[in-house]
Gaussian input, Z-matrix of N, CA and C with variables (Angstrom, degrees):
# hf/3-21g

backbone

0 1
 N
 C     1     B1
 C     2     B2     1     A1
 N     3     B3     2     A2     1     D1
 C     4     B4     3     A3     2     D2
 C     5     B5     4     A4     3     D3
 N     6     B6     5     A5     4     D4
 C     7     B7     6     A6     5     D5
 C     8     B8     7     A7     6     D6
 N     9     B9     8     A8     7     D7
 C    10    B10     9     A9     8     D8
 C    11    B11    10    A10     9     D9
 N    12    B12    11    A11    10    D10
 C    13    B13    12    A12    11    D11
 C    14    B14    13    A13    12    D12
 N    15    B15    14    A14    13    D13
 C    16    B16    15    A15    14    D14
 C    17    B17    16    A16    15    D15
 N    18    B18    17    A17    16    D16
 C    19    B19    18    A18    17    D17
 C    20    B20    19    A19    18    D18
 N    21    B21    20    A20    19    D19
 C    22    B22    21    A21    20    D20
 C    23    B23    22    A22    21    D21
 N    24    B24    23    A23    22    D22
 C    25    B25    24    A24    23    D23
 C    26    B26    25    A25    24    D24
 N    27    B27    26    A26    25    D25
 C    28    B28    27    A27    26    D26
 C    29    B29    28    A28    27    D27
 N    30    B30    29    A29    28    D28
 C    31    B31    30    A30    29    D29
 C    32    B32    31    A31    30    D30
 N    33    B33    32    A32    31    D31
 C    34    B34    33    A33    32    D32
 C    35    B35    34    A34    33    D33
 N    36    B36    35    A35    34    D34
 C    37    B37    36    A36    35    D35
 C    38    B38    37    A37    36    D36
 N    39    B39    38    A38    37    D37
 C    40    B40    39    A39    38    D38
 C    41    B41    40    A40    39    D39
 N    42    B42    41    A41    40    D40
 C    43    B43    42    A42    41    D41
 C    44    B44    43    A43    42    D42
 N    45    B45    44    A44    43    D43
 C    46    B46    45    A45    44    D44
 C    47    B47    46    A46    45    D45
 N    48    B48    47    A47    46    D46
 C    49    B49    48    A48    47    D47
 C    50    B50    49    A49    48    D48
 N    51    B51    50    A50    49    D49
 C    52    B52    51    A51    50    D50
 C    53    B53    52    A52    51    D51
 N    54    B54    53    A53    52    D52
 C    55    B55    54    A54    53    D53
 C    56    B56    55    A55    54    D54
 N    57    B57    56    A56    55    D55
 C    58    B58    57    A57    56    D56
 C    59    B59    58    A58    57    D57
 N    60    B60    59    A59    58    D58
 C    61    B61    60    A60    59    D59
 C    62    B62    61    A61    60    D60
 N    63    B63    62    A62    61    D61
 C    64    B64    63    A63    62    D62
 C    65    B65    64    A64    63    D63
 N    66    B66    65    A65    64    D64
 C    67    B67    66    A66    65    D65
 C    68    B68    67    A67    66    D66
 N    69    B69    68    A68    67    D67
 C    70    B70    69    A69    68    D68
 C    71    B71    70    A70    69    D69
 N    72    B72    71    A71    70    D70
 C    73    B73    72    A72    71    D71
 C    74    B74    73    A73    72    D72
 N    75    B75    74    A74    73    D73
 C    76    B76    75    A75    74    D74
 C    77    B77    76    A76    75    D75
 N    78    B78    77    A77    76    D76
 C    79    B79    78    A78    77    D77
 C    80    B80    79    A79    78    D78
 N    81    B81    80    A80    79    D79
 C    82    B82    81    A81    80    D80
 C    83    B83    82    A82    81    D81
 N    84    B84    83    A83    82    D82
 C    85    B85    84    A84    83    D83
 C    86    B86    85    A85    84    D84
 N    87    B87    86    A86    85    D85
 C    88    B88    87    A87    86    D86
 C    89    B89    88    A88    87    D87
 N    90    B90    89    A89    88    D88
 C    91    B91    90    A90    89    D89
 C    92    B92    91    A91    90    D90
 N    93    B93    92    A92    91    D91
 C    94    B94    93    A93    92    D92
 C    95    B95    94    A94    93    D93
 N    96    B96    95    A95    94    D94
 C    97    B97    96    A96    95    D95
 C    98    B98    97    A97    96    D96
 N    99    B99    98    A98    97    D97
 C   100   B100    99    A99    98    D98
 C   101   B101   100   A100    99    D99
 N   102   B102   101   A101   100   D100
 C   103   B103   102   A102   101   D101
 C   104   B104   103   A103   102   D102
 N   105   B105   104   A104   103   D103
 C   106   B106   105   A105   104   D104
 C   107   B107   106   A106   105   D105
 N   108   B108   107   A107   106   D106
 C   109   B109   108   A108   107   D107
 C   110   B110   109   A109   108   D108
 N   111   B111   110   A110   109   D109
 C   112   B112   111   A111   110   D110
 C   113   B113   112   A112   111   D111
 N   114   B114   113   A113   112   D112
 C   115   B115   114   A114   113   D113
 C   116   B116   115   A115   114   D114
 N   117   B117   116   A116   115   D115
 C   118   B118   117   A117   116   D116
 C   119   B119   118   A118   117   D117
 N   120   B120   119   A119   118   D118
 C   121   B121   120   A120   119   D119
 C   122   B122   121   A121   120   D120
 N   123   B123   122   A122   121   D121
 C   124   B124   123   A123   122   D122
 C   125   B125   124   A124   123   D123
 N   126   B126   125   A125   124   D124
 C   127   B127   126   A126   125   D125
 C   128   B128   127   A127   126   D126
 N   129   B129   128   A128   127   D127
 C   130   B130   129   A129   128   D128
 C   131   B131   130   A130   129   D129
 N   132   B132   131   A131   130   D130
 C   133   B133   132   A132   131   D131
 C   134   B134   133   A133   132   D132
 N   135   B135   134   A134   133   D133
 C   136   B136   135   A135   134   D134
 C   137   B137   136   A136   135   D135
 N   138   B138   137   A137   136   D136
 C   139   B139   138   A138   137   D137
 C   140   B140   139   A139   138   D138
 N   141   B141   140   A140   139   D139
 C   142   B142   141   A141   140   D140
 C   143   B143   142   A142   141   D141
 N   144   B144   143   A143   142   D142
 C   145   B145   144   A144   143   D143
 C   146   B146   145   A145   144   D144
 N   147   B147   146   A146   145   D145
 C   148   B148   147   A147   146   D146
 C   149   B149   148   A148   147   D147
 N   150   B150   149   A149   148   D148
 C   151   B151   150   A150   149   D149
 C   152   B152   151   A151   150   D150
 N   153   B153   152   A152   151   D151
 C   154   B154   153   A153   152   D152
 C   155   B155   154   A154   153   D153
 N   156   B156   155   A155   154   D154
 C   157   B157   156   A156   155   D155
 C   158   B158   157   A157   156   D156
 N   159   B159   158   A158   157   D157
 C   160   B160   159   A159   158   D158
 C   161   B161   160   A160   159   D159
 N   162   B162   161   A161   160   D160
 C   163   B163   162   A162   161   D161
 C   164   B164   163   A163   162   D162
 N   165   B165   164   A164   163   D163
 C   166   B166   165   A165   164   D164
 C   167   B167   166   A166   165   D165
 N   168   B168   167   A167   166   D166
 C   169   B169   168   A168   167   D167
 C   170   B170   169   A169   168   D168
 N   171   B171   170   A170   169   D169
 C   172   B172   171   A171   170   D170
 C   173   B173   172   A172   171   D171
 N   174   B174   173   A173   172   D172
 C   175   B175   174   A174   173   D173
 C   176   B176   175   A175   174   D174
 N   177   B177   176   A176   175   D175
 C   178   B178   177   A177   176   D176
 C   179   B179   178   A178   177   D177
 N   180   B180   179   A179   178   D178
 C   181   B181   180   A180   179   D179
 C   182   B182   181   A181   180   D180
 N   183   B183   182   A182   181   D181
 C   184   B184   183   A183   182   D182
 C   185   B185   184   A184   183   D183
 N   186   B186   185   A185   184   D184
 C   187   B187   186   A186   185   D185
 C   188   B188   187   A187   186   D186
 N   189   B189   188   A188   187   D187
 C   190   B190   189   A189   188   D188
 C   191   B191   190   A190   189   D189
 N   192   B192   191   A191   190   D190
 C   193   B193   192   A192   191   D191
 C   194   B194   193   A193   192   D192
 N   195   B195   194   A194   193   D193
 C   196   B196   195   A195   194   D194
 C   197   B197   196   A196   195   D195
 N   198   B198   197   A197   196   D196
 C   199   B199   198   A198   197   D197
 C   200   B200   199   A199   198   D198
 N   201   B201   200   A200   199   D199
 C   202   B202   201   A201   200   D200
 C   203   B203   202   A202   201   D201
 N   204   B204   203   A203   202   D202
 C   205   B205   204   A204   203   D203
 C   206   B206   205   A205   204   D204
 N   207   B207   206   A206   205   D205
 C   208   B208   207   A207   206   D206
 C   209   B209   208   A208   207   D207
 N   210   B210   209   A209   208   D208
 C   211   B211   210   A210   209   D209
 C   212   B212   211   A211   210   D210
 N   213   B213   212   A212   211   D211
 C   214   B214   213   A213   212   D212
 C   215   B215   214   A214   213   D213
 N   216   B216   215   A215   214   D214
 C   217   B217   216   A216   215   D215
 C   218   B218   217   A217   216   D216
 N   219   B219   218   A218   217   D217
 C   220   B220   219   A219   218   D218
 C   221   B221   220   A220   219   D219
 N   222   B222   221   A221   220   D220
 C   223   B223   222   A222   221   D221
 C   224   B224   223   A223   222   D222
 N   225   B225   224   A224   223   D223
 C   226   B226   225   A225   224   D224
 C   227   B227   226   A226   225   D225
 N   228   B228   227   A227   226   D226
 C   229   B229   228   A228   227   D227
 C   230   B230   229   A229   228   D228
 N   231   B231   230   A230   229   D229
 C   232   B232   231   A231   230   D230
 C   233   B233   232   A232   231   D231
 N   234   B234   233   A233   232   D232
 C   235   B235   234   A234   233   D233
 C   236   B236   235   A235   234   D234
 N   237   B237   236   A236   235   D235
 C   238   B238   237   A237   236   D236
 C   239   B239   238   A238   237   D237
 N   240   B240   239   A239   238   D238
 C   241   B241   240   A240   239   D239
 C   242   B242   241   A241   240   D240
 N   243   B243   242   A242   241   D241
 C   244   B244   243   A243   242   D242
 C   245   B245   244   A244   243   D243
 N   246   B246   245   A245   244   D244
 C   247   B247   246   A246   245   D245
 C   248   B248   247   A247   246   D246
 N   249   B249   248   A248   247   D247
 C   250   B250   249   A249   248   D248
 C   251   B251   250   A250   249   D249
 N   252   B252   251   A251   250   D250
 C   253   B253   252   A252   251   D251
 C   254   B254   253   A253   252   D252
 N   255   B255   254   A254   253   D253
 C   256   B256   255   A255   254   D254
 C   257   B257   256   A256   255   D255
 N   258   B258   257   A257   256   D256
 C   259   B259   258   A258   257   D257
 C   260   B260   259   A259   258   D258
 N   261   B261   260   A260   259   D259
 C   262   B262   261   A261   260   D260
 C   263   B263   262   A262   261   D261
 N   264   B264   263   A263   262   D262
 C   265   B265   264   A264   263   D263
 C   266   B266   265   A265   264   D264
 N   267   B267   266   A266   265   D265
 C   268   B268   267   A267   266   D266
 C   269   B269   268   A268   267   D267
 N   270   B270   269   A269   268   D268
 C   271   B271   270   A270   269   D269
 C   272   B272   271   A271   270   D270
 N   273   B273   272   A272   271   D271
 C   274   B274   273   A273   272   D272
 C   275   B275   274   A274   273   D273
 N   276   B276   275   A275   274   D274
 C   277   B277   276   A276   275   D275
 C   278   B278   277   A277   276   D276
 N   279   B279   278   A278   277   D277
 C   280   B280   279   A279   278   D278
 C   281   B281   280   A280   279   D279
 N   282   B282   281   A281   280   D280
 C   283   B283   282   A282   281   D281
 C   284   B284   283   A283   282   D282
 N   285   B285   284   A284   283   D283
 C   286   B286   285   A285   284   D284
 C   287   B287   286   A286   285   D285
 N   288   B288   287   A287   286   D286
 C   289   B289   288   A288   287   D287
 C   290   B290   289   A289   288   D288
 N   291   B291   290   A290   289   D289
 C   292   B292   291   A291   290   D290
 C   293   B293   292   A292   291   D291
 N   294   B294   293   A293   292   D292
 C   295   B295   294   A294   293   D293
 C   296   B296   295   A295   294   D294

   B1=1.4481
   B2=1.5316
   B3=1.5170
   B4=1.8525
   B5=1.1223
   B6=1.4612
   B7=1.3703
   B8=2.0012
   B9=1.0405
   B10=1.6858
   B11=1.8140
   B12=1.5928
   B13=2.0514
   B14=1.5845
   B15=1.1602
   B16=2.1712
   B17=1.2384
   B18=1.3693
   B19=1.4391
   B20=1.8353
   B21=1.3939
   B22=2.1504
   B23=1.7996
   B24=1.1901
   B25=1.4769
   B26=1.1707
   B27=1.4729
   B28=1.6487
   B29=1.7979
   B30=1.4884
   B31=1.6050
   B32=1.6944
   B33=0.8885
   B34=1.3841
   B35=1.6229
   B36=1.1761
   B37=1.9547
   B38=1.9894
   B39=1.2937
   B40=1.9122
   B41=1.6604
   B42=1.4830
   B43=1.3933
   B44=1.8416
   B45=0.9419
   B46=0.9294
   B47=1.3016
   B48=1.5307
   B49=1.7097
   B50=1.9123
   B51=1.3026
   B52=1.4126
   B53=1.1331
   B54=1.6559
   B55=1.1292
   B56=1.1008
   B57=1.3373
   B58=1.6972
   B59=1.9566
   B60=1.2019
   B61=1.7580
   B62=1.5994
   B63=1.1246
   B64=1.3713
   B65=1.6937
   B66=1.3616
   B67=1.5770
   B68=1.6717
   B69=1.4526
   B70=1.3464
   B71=1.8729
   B72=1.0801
   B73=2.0234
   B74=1.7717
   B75=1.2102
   B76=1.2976
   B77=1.3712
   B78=1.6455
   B79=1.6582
   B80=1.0062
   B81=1.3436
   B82=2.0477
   B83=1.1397
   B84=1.6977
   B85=1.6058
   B86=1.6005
   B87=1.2205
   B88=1.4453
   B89=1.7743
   B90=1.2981
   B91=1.1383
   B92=1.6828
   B93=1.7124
   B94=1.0776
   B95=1.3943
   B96=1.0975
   B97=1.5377
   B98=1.7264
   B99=0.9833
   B100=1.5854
   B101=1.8659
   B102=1.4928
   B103=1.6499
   B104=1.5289
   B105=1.5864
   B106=2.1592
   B107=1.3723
   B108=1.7755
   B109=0.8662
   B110=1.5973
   B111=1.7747
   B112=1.5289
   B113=1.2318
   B114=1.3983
   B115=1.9938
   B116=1.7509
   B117=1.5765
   B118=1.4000
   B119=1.4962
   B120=0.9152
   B121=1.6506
   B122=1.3944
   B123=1.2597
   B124=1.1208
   B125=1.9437
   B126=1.1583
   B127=1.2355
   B128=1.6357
   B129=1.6727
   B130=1.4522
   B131=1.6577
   B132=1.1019
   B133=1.4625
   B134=1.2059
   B135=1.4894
   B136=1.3200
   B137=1.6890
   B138=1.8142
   B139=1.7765
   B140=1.6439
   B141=1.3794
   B142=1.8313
   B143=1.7330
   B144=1.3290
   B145=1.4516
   B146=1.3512
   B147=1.4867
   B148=1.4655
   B149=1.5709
   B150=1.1432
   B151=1.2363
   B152=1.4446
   B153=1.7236
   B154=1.7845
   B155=1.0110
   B156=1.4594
   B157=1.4330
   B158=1.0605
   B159=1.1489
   B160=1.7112
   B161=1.7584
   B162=1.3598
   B163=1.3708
   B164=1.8065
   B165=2.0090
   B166=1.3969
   B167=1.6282
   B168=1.3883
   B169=0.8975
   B170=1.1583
   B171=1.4157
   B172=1.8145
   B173=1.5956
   B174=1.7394
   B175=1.4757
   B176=1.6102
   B177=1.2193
   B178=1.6617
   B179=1.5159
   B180=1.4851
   B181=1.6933
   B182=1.8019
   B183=1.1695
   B184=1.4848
   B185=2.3112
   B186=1.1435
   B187=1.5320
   B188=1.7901
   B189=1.2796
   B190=1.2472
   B191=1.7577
   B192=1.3211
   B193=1.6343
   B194=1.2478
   B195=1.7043
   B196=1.4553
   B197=1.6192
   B198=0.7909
   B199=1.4257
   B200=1.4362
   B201=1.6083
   B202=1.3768
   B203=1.4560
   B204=1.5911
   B205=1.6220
   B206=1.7913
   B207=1.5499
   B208=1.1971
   B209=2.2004
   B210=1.7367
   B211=1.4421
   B212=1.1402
   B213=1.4730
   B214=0.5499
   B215=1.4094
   B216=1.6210
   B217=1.7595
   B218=1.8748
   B219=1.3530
   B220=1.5851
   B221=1.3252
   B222=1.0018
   B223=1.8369
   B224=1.2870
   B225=1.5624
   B226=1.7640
   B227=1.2059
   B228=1.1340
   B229=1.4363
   B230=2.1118
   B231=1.2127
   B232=1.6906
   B233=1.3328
   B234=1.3271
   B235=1.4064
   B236=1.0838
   B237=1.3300
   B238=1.1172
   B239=1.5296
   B240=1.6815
   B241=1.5514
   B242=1.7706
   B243=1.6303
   B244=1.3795
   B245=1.4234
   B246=1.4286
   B247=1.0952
   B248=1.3336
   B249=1.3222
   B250=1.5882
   B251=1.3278
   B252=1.4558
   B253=1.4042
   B254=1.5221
   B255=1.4321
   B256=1.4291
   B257=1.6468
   B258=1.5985
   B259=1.4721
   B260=1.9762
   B261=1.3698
   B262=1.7718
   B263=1.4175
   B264=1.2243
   B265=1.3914
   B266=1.1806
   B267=1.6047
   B268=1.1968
   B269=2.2203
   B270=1.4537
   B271=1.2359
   B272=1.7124
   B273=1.2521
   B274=1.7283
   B275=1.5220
   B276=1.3264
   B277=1.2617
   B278=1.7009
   B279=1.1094
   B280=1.6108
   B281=1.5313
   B282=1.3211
   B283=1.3617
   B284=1.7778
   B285=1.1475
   B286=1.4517
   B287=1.5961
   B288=1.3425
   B289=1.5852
   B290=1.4706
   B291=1.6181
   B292=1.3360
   B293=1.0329
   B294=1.4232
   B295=1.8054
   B296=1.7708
   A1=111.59
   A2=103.37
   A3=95.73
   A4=127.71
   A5=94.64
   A6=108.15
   A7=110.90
   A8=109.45
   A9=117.18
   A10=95.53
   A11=94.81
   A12=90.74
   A13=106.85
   A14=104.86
   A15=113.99
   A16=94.86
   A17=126.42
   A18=133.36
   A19=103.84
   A20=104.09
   A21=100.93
   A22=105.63
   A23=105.67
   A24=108.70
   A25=114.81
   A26=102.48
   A27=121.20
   A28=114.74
   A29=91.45
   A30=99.87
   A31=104.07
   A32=114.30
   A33=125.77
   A34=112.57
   A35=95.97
   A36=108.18
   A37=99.35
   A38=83.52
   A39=80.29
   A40=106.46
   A41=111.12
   A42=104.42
   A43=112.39
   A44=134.05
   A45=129.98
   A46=129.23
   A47=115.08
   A48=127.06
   A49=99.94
   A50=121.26
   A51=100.86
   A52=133.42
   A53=111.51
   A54=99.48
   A55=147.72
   A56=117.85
   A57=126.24
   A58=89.79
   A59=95.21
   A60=97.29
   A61=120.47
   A62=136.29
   A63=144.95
   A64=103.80
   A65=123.74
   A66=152.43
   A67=104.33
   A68=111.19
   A69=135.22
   A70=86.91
   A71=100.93
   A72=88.89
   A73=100.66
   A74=101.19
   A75=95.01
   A76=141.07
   A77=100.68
   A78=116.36
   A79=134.93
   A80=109.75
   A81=120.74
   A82=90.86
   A83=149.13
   A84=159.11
   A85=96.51
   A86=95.36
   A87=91.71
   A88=110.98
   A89=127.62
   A90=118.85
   A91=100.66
   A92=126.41
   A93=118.89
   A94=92.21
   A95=140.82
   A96=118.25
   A97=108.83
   A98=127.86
   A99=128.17
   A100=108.77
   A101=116.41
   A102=100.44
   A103=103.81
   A104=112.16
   A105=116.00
   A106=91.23
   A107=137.89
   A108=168.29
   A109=109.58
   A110=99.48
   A111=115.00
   A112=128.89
   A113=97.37
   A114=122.11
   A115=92.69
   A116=95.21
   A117=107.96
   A118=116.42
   A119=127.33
   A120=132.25
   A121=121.25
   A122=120.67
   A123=126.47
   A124=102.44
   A125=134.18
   A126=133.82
   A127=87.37
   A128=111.37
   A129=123.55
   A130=123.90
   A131=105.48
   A132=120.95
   A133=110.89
   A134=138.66
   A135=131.03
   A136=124.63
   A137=88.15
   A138=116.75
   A139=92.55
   A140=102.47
   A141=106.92
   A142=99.57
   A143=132.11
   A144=135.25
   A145=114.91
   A146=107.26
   A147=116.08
   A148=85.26
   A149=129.31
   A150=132.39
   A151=127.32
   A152=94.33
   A153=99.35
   A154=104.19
   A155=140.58
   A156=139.85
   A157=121.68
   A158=99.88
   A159=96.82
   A160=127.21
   A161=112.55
   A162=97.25
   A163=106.29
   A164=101.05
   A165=97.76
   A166=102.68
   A167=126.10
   A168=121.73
   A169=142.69
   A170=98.52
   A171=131.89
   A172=103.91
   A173=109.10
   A174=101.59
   A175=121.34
   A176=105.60
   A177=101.75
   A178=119.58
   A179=105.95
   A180=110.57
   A181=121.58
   A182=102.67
   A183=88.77
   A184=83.99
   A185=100.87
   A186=103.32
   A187=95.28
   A188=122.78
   A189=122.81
   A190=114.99
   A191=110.14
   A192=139.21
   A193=127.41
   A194=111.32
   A195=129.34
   A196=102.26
   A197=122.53
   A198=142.03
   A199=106.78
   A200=135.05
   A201=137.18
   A202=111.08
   A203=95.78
   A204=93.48
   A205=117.06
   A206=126.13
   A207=97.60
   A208=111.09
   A209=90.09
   A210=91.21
   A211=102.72
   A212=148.97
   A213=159.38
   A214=107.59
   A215=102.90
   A216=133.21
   A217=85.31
   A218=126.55
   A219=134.59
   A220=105.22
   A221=114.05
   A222=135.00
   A223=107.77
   A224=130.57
   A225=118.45
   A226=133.25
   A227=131.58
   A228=117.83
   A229=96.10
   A230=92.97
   A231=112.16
   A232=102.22
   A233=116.64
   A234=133.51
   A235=147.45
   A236=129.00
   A237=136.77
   A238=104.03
   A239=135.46
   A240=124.77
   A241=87.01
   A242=97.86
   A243=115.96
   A244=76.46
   A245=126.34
   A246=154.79
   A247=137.16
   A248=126.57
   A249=128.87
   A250=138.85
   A251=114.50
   A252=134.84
   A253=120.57
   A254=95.40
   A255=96.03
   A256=105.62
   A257=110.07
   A258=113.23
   A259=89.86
   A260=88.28
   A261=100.42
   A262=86.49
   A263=168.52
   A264=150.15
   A265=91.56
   A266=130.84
   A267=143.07
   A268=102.10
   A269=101.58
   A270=95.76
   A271=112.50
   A272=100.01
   A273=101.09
   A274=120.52
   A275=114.23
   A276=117.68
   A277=99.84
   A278=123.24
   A279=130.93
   A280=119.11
   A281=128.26
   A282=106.99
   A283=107.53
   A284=131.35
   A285=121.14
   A286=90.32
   A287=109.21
   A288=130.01
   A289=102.76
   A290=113.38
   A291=126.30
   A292=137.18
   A293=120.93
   A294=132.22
   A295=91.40
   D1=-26.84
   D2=170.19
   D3=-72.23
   D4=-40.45
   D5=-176.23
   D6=-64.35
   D7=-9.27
   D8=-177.94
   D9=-93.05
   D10=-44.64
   D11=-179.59
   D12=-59.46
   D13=-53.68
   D14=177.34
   D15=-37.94
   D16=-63.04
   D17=-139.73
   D18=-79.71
   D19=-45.15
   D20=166.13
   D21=-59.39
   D22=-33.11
   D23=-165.34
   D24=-52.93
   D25=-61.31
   D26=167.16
   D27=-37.59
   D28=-57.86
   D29=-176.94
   D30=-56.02
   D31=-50.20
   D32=177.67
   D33=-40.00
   D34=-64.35
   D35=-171.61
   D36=-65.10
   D37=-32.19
   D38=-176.22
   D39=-74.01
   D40=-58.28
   D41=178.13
   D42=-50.67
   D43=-17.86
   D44=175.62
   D45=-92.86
   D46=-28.76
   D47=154.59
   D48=-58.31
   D49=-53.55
   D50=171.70
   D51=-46.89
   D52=-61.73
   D53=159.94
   D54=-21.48
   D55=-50.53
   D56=-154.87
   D57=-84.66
   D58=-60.05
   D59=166.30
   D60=-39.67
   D61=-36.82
   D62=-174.38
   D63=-88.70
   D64=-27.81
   D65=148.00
   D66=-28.03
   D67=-78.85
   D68=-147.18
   D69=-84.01
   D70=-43.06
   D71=-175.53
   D72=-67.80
   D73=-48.04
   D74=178.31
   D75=-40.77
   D76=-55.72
   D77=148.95
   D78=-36.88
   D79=-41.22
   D80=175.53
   D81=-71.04
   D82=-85.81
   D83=-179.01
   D84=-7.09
   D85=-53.22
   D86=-169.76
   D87=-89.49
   D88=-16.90
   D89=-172.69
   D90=-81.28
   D91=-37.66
   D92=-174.89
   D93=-74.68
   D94=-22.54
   D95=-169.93
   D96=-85.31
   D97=0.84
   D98=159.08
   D99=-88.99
   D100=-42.77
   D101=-179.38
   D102=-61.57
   D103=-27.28
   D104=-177.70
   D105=-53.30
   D106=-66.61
   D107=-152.92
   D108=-51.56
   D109=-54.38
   D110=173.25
   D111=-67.39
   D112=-16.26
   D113=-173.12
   D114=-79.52
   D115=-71.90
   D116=175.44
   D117=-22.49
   D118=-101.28
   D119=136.43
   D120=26.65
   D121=-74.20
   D122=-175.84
   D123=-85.04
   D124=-2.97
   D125=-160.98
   D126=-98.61
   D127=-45.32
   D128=179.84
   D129=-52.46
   D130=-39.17
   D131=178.96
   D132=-95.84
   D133=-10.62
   D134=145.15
   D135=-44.00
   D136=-55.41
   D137=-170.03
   D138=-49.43
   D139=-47.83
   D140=-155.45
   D141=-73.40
   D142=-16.16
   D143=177.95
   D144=-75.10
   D145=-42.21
   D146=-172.14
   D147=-76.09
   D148=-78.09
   D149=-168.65
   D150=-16.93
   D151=-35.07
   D152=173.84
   D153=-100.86
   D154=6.51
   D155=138.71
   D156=-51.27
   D157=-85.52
   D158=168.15
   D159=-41.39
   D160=-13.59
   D161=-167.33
   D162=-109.09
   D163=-5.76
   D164=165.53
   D165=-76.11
   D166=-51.84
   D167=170.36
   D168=1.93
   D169=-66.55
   D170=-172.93
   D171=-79.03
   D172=-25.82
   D173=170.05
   D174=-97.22
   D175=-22.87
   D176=164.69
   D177=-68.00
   D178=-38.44
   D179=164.23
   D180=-54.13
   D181=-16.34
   D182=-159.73
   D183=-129.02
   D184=34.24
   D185=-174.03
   D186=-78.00
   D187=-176.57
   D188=-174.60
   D189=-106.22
   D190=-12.00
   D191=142.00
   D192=-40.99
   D193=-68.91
   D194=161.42
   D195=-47.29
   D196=-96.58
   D197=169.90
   D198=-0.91
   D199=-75.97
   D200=141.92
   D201=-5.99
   D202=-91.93
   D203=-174.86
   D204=-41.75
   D205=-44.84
   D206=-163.31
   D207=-95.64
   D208=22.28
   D209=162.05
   D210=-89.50
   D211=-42.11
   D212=-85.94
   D213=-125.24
   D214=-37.51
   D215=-162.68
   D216=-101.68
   D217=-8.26
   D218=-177.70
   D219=-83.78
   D220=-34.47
   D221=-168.16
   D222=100.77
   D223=17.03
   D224=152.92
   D225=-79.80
   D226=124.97
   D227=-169.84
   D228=-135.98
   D229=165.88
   D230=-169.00
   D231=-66.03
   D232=133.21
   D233=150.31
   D234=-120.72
   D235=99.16
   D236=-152.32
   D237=-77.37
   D238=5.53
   D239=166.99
   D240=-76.36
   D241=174.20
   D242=-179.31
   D243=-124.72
   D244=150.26
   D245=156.60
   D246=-112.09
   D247=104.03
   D248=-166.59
   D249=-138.39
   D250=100.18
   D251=-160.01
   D252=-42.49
   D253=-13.38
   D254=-166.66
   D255=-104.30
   D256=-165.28
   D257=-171.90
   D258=-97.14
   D259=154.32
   D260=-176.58
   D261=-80.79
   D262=38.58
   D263=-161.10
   D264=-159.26
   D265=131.65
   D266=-172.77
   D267=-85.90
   D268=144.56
   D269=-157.14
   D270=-72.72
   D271=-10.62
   D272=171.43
   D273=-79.50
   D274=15.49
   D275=-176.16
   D276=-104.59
   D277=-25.04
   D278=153.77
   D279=-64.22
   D280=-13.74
   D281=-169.16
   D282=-92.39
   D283=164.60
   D284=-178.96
   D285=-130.93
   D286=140.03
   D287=167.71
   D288=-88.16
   D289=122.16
   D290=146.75
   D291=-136.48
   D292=130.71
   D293=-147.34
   D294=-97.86

């Protein structure tokens, strides 16, 4: 009967040295996978900074100001005549009816 108490005991102390070992790997797995996590993270909120850089950017570039000025520096500038290729007289005012 001792020899059966020794014999769980053993099993006992061993399942439990595994354990604690199967414990400690586990913990690391998981501890490097939060600094991956922290990288991640911080790599994300970089992307999203530049991103609104670039995207004020793209709207001050393309403002209707910008735009002016660099027609402007082209040699176009604003004109307030209207200009129109065509005849001021609508074309049904040329046709003549004959019966």
């Amino acid at each position: 009967m001792e020899n059966k108490k020794a014999s769980i005991n053993y099993f006992l102390i061993a399942f439990i040295f595994i354990s604690v070992i199967c414990e400690v790997f586990i913990l690391n797995i998981y501890s490097n996978m939060g600094d991956k996590l922290t990288l991640i993270n911080k790599k994300i909120n970089e992307s999203e900074t530049e991103n609104n850089i670039v995207s004020q950017k793209i709207a001050s570039s393309s403002s209707m100001v910008t735009i002016a000025d660099k027609a402007k520096n082209y040699g176009l500038d604003y004109s307030s005549k209207v200009l129109s290729l065509g005849t001021s007289f609508p074309l049904a005012a040329n046709l003549k009816f004959e019966l």
